[in-house]
N, C-alpha and C positions, 0 to 999 in steps of 0.2 A: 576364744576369739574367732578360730576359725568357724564355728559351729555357728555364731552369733552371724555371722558375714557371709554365710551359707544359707541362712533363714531369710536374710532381707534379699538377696540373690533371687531366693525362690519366690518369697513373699511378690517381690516387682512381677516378676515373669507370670505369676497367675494373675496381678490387675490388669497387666498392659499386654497380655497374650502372647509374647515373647519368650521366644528360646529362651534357657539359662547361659549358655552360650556366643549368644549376642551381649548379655549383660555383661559377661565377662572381660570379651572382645572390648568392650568400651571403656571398660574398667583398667586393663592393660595400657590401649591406648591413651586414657587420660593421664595414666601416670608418667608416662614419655613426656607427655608435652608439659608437663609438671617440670618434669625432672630437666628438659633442656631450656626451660625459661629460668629454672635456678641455677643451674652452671652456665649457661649461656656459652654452650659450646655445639660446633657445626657436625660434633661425633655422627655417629650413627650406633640411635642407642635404640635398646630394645627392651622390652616387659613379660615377668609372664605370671602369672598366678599359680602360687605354691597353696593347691588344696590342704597340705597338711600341717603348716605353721598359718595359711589364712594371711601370710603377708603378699605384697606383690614386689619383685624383684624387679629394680632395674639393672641394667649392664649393656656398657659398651661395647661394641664390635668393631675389629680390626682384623682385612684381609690380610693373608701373610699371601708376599710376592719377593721374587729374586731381586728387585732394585727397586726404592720407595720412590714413588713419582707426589703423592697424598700424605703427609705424613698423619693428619688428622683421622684418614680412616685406613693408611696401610701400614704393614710393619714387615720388617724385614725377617728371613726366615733363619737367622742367626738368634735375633731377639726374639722370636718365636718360639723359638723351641728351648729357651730357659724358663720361658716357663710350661711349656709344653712339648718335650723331647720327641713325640712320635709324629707333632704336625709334618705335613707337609704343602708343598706350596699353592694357592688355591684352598689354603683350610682357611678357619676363622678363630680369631683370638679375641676371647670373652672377659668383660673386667666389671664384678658389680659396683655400681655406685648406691650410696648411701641415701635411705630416702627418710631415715630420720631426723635432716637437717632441712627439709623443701622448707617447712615456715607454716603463717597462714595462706601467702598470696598464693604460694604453689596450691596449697589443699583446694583454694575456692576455681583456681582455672579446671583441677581435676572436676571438682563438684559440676559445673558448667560444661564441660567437655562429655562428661557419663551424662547428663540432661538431656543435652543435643544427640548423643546417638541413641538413646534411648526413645528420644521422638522422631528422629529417622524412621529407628525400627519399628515404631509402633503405626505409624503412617504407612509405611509400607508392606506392611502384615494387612492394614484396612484395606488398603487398592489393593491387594492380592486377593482378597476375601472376597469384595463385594465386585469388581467390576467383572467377574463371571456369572454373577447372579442377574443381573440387568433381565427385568420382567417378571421376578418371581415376587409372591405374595408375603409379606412378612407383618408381622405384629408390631404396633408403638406407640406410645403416648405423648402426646400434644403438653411440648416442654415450657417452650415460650414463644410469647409473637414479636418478630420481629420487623415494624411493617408491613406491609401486604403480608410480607413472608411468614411461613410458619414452622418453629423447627422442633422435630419432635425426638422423641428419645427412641433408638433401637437398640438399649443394651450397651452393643458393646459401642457405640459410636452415638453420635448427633447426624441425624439431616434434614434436607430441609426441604418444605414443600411451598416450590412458588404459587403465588395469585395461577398463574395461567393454569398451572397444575389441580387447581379446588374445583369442588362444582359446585353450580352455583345455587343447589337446593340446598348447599350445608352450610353450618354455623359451627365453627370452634372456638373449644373453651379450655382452658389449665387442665389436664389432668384426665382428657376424654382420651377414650383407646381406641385408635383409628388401625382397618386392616389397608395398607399402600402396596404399592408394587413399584421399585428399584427402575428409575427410568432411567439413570445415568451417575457416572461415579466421573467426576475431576479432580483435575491434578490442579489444583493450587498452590500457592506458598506458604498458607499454613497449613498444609495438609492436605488429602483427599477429601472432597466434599461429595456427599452422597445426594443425588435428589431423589425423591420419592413422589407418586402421582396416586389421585384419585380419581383424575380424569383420563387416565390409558386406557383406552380400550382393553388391551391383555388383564384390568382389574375384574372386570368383566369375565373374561375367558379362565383367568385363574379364579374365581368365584366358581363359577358352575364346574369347574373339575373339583372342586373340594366338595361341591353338594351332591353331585349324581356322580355315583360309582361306576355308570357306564362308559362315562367319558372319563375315565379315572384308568378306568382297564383298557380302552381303545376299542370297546365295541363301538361308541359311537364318537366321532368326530367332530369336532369343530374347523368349520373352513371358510371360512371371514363372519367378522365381526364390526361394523360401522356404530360410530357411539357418537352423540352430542351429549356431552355432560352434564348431568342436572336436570336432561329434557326425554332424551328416549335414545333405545339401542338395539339393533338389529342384528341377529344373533345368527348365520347359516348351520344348521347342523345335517351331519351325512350318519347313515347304520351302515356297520360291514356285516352286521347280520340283518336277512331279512324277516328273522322274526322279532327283530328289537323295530317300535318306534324311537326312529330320535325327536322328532317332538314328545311324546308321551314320558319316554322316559325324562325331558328336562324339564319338565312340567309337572309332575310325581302326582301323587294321589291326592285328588282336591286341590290341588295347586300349591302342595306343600313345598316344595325344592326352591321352584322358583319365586315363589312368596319371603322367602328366606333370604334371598339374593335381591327382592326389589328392598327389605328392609333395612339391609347393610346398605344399599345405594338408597337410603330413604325419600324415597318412593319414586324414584326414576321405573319409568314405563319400558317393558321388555318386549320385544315379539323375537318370537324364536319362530325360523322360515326352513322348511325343509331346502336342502342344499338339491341342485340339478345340475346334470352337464351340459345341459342344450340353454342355451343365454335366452332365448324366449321363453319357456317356461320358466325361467329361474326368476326374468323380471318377471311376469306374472305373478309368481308368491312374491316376489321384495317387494312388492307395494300395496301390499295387507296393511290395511283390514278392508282397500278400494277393490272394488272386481275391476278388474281389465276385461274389455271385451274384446281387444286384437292387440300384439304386437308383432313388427315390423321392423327389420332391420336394414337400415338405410344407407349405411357406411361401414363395412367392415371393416376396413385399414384405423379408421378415427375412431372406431368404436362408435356409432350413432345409433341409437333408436328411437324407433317413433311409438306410442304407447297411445291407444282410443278407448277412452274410458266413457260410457255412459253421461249425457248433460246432469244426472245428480249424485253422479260420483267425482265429478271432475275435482272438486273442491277437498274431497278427501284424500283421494289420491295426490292431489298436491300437499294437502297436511298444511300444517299453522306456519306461516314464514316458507313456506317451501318446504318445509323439512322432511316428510316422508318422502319425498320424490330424491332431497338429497342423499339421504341415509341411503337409500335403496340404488342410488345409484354409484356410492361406495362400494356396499354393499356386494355388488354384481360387477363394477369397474367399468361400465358402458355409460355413456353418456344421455341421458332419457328425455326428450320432448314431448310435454303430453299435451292430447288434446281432446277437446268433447268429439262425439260423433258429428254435431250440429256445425262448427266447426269444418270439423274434414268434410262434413258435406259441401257445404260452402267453397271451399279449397276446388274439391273435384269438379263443382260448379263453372268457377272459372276459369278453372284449366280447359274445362272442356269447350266453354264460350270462347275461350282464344283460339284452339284449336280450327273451331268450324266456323270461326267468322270468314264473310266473302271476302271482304276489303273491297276497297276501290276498283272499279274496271278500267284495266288501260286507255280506255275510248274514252273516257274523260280528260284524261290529258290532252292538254292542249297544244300545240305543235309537233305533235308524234304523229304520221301518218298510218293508216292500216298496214302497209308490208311491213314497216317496223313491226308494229304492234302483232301481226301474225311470226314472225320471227321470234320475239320474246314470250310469246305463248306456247311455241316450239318448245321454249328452253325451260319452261317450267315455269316461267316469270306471270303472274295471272291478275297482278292487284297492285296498284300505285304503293302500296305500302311495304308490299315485297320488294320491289322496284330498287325504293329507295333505301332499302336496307343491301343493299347490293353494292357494291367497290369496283371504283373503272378498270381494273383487272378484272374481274368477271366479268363484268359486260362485254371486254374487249374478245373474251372468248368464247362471244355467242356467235355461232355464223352470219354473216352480211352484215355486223354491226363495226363501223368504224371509231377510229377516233373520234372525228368530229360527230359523229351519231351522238356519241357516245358524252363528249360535251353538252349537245341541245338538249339530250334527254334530261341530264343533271338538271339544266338551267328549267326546261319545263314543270321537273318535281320542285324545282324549288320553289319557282313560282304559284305551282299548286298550296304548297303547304302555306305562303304566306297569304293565298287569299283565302285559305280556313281560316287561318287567326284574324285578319282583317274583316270575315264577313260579320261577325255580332257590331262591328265598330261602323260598319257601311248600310245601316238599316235606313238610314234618311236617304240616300243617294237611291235605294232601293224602291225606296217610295215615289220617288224622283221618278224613275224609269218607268214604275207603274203608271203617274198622270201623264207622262208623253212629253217628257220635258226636255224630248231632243238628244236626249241618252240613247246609247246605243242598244237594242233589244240583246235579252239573252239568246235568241236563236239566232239573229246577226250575228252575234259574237262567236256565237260555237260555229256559223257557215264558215267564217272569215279564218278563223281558228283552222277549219281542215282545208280550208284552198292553202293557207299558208303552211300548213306540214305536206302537204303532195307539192307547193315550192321547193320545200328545202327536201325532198327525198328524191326531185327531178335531179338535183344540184350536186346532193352526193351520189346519187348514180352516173351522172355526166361527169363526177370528179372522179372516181372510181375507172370507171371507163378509159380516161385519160392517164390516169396513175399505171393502170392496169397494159398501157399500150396497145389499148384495140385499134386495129386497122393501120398496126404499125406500115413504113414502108418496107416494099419488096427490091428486090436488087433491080428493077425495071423502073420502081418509082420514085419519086423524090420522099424524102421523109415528111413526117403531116408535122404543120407547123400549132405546135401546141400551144405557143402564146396566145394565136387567133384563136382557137376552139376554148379557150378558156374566159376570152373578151365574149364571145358569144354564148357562154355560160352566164356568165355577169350581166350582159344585155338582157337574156331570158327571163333573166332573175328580174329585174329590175322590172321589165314590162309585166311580167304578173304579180309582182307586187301593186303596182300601179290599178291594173285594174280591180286587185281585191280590195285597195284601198279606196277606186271610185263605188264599186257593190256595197259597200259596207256607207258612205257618205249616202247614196241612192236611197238605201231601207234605212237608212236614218232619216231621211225626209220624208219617206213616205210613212214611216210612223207617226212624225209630228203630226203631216195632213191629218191624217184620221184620228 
């Protein structure tokens, strides 16, 4: 009996990879709860496994204590020690119960209780096993399909490989032996679930360490790897010797190695790129099989590059869908911009045409007088466009320019800018002025235009002036009454208005004559 119940012990622990003593442990505690659903008592009972009869023993426990407070689980140390004379207090008093009387119902909760811990333990022997493995290459055969899903066998376990996880050059069938690599192990409720990938990049990386002994030994190194699955993969390798090529060596004799590895990935497209530490040269190889003819790096914090490639390589270098430019710039981890030469020629084109364009000359502006206009040519200000990209805070901090300057100027630019956009709309009015039709001439207009800006710069210097306290009074004289001087600014104003407004009616009539 014992020998019989010691084989199936063993027997369980080599399918389910379990200790002998987890099976036991379960076996012990199934007969507990056996045994206290057939007495149905609150004891505190216990089990243990008699290797040499092959029975499992139960028996209750009772603390011996000076005063019973529990009668269920203490006993007093009088009764104690009849049947046990040397206890003392703080020991425990053991009484087997009988388990040839449990029944069937008792045997079937045992049966179900050793079940359950036995699929505990078998569960967590898997998550022990595999979630240290995550990335490594392993062997399995395609079980069944379940949905997208595909779950195939690895021995000692089932896993499964999602849609996202396949590529898309392959086809599976019942019974095919796929080589995956462990992308993740979960906890579930029934169990640890394993997934398995064919699209990891690392399938890739554990691939050519199994083919080339040099990356196997650590003469040559792998130092990134970018993959689109099913489509192509970009491979960096570094030599710590420099009589080893690491292309040459993962490339083998006649393209033996890696002909090996595109037929497990059947027929996914490899380049293997010598690895560098300088990021310009490194892009330069990651975007093989295109020549680069310059890169530039444009952002070091964002990682940015700029990359010029030849106008008939440009299309290579960007690859089908974008794709070699994406690869390559996993790849390397910078962000890559490419562009033809033709292109960046273009580009410098009109950076350089903005630069040297004149712009506008301030003597076009219209109610700006010259000392203005020599004041903001002072300050660097040279072109109506400059002008107006300027903010009444800086204007205000160009010498002799006031506030109010500083307003007229505004209103002058603005008025500039609206008769560009009005003049394609004013070509009849245009035509107008051409036959003599009483319009007023364009050099009329530009005379009238500077009598009225030497008005308004007589006005803020006579306002200035005033503001300024010239010719304040002396303790001898009465103070100057500045309401007058400011009535006779306003009079001034007004009379040369007047007459610029008769000069301007004058060569308007003597236009029409002629």
């Amino acid at each position: 009996m014992a020998s019989q119940l010691y084989q199936q012990i063993e027997l369980i622990s080599r399918e389910k990879h379990i200790e002998p003593e987890i099976i036991i442990a379960a076996i012990e505690d199934a007969m507990v709860v056996a045994a206290r659903k057939y007495y149905r008592t609150e004891e505190e009972l216990r089990s243990k496994f008699n290797p040499t009869t092959g029975q499992v023993d139960v028996y209750s426990v009772h603390t011996v204590v000076e005063e019973v407070a529990d009668p269920v689980r203490e006993i007093s140390l009088n009764d104690a020690r009849k049947r046990q004379p040397d206890v003392e207090v703080g020991g425990e008093i053991t009484q087997t119960k009988p388990t040839d009387v449990l029944g069937r119902i008792a045997a079937q909760t045992a049966k179900q209780v050793i079940l359950q811990k036995v699929r505990e333990a078998e569960r967590d022997t898997i998550y022990n096993e595999f979630h240290t493995r995550v990335g490594e290459l392993i062997n399995s055969v395609v079980k069944r399909m379940e949905g997208p899903d595909i779950i195939v066998d690895m021995g000692r376990t089932e896993a499964r490989l999602p849609k996202r996880e396949q590529s898309r050059l392959e086809a599976y069938n019942v019974g095919d032996r796929l080589r995956v690599t462990i992308r993740a192990v979960e906890r579930a409720a029934k169990g640890p679930q394993v997934v398995v990938s064919r699209a990891d990049p690392a399938l890739v990386q554990r691939l050519f360490e199994m083919e080339v002994p040099e990356i196997y030994d650590g003469t040559v190194q792998i130092r990134a790897v970018a993959r689109e699955a099913g489509e192509r993969t970009k491979i960096a390798v570094e030599s710590r010797d420099k009589d080893v090529d690491p292309v040459g060596a993962c490339v083998g004799m006649k393209g033996m190695r890696v002909q090996s590895i595109i037929r497990e990935l059947r027929g996914e497209k490899i380049d293997i790129i010598p690895f560098n530490e300088e990021t310009v040269a490194f892009a330069q190889k990651a975007l093989s099989p295109a020549k680069v003819t310059r890169v530039q790096i444009i952002d070091p914090e964002e990682k940015r590059l700029e990359v010029i490639v030849e106008d008939t390589q440009l299309s290579l270098a960007i690859g089908k869908k974008g794709q070699n430019v994406r690869l390559a710039s996993k790849l390397i981890g910078w962000n890559i911009d490419i562009k033809s030469e033709e292109e960046k020629r273009r580009e410098i084109e009109a950076q350089m045409a903005a630069l040297t364009a004149p712009g506008t000359a301030l003597t076009q502006l219209a109610g700006v007088g010259p000392k203005t206009i020599e004041k903001l040519e002072a300050a660097g200000v040279t072109s109506i466009e400059k002008l107006a990209d300027m903010t009444p805070e800086q204007l205000v901090e160009i010498p002799g320019i006031g506030e109010k300057m500083v307003e007229k100027i505004h209103q002058s630019v603005a008025a500039y800018f609206e008769a560009l956009e009005t003049a394609a709309t004013a070509a009849p009015e245009a035509a107008a002025v051409a036959e003599g039709d009483g319009v007023v001439t364009e050099e009329a207009a530009a005379a009238a235009g500077e009598e009225a800006a030497l008005v308004d710069e007589a006005t803020e210097e006579a306002t200035e002036e005033i503001a300024a306290g010239e010719g304040e009074a002396t303790p001898d004289a009465p103070p100057p009454n500045l309401e007058a001087e400011a009535e006779a600014v306003d009079e001034a104003t007004e009379e040369a208005t007047e007459e610029v407004r008769e000069e301007e009616i004058g060569t308007s009539e003597e236009g029409a004559e002629q």
